[in-house]
Backbone as CSV, one residue per row, in Angstrom:
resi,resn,N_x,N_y,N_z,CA_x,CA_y,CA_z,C_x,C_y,C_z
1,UNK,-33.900,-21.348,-88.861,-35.105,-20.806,-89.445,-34.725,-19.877,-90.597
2,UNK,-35.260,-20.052,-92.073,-34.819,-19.177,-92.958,-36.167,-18.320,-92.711
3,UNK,-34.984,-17.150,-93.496,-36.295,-15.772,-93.539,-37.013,-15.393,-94.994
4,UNK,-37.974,-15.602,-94.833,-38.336,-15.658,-96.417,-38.491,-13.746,-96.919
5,UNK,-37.732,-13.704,-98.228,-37.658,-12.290,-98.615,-39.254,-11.759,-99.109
6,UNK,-39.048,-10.747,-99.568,-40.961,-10.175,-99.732,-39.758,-9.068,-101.041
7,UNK,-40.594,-9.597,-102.388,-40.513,-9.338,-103.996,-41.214,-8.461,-104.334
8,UNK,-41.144,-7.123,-104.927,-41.926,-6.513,-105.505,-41.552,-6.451,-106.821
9,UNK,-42.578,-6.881,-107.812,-42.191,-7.210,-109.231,-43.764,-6.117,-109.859
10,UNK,-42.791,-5.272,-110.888,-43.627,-4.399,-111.808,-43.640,-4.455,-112.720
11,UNK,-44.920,-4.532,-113.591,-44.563,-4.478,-115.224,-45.511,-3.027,-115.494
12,UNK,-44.640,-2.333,-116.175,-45.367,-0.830,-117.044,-45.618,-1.025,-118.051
13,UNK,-46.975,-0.769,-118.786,-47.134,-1.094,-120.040,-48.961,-0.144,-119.923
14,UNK,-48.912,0.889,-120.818,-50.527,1.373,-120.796,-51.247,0.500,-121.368
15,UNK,-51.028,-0.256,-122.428,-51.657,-1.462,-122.976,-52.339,-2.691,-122.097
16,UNK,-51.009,-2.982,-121.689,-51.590,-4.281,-120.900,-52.133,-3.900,-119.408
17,UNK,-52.088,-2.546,-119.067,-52.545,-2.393,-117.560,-54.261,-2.248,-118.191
18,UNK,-54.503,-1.150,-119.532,-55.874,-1.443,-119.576,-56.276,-2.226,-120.117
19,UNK,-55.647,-3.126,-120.407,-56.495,-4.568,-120.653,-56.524,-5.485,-122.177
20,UNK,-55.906,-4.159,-122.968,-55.902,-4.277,-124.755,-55.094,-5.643,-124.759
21,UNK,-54.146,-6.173,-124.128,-53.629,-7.487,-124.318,-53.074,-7.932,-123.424
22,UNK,-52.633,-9.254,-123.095,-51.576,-9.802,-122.000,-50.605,-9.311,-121.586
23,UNK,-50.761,-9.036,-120.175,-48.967,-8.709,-119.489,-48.477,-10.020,-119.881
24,UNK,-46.997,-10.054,-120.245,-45.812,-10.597,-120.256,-44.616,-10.502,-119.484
25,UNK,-44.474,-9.296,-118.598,-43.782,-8.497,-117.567,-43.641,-9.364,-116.864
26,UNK,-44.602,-9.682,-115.681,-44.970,-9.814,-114.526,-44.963,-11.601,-114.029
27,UNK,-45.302,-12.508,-115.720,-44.982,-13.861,-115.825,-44.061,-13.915,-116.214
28,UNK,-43.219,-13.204,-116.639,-41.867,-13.362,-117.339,-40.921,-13.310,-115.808
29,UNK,-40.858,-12.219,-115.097,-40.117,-12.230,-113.912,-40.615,-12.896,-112.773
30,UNK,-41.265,-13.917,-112.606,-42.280,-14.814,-111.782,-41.371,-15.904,-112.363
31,UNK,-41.657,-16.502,-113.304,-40.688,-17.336,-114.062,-39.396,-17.619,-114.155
32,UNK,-38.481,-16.395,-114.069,-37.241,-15.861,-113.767,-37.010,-15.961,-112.314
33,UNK,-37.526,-15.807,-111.548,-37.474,-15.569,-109.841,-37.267,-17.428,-109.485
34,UNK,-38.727,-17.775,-109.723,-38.486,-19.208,-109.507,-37.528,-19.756,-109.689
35,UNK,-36.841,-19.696,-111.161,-35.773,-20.517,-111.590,-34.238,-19.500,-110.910
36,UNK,-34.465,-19.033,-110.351,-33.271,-17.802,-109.960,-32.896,-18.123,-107.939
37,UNK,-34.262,-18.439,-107.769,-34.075,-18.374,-106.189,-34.007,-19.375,-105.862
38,UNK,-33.512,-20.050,-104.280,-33.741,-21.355,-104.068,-34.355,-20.723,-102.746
39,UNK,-34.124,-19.606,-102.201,-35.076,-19.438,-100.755,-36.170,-18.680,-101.095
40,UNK,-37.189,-19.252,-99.790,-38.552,-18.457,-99.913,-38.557,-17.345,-100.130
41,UNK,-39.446,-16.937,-100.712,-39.895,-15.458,-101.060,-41.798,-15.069,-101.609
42,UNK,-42.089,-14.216,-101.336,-43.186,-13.692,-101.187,-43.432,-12.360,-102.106
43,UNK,-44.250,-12.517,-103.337,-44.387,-11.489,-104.280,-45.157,-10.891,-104.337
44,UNK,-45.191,-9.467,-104.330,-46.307,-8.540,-104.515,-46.312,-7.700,-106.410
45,UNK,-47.152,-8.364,-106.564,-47.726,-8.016,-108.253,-47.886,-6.936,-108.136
46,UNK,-47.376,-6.128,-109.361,-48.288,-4.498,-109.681,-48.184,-4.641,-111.576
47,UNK,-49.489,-4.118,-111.872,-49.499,-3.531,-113.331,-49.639,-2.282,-113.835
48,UNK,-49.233,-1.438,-113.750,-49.793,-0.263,-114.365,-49.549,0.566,-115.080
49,UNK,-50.019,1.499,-115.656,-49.616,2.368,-117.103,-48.437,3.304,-117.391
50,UNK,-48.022,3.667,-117.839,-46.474,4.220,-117.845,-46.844,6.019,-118.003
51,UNK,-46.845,6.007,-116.424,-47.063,7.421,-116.133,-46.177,7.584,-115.061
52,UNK,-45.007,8.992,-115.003,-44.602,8.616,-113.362,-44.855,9.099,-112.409
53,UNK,-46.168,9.672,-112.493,-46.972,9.961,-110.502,-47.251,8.009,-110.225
54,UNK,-47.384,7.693,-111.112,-48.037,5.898,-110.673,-46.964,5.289,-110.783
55,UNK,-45.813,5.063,-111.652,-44.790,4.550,-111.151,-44.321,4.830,-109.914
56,UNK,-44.232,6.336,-109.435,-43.665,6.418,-108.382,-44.834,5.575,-106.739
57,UNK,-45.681,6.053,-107.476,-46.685,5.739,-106.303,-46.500,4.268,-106.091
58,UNK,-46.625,3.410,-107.035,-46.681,2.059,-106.823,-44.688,1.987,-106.123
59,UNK,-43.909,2.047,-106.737,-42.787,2.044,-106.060,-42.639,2.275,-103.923
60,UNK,-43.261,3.390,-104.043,-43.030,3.846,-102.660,-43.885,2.906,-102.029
61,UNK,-45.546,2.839,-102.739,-46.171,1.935,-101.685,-44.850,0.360,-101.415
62,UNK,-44.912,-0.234,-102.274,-43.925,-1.807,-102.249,-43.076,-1.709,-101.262
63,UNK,-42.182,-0.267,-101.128,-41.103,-0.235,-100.415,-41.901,-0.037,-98.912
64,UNK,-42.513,1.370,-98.543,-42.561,1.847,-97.682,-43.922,1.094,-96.738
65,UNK,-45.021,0.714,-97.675,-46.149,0.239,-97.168,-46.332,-1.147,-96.635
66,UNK,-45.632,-1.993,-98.197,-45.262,-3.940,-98.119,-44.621,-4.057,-96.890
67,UNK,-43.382,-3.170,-97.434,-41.947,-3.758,-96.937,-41.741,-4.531,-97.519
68,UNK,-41.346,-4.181,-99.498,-40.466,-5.062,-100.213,-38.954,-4.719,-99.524
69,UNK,-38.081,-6.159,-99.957,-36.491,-6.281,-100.168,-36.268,-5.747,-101.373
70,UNK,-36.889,-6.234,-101.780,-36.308,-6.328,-103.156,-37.255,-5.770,-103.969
C-alpha cells in the first residue's frame, strides 16, 4: 500500500491574491509537481498577499492544521 504525501504549495503575490491579474505561482508548481512526482500526493492551494502575519499564518495552518509533508 503506498502512502500518498499531502503538498502545501504557496504563491505570494499582493497582485494576484487581489485579483489585479493571474497567479502563475501556484500553476507553475502544480505543473512542476506532476512532472516531478511519480507517487500520490494531495495539494493544498494557498494565495495570498505578501505580508508576514499571513505568510506565517498560512504556513503554520498547512503544517500544523493540514498536516502538510511537504
Amino acid at each position: 500500500m503506498s502512502e500518498t504525501a499531502t503538498i502545501g504549495v504557496v504563491s505570494i503575490s499582493d497582485r494576484a491574491s487581489g485579483g489585479v491579474y493571474a497567479d502563475l505561482g501556484v500553476p507553475g508548481l502544480k505543473d512542476w509537481l506532476a512532472a516531478a512526482l511519480a507517487s500520490p500526493y494531495t495539494l493544498h492551494e494557498r494565495l495570498i498577499p505578501d505580508d508576514q502575519p499571513t505568510i506565517e499564518r498560512a504556513l503554520v495552518e498547512l503544517v500544523d492544521i493540514v498536516g502538510c509533508d511537504l
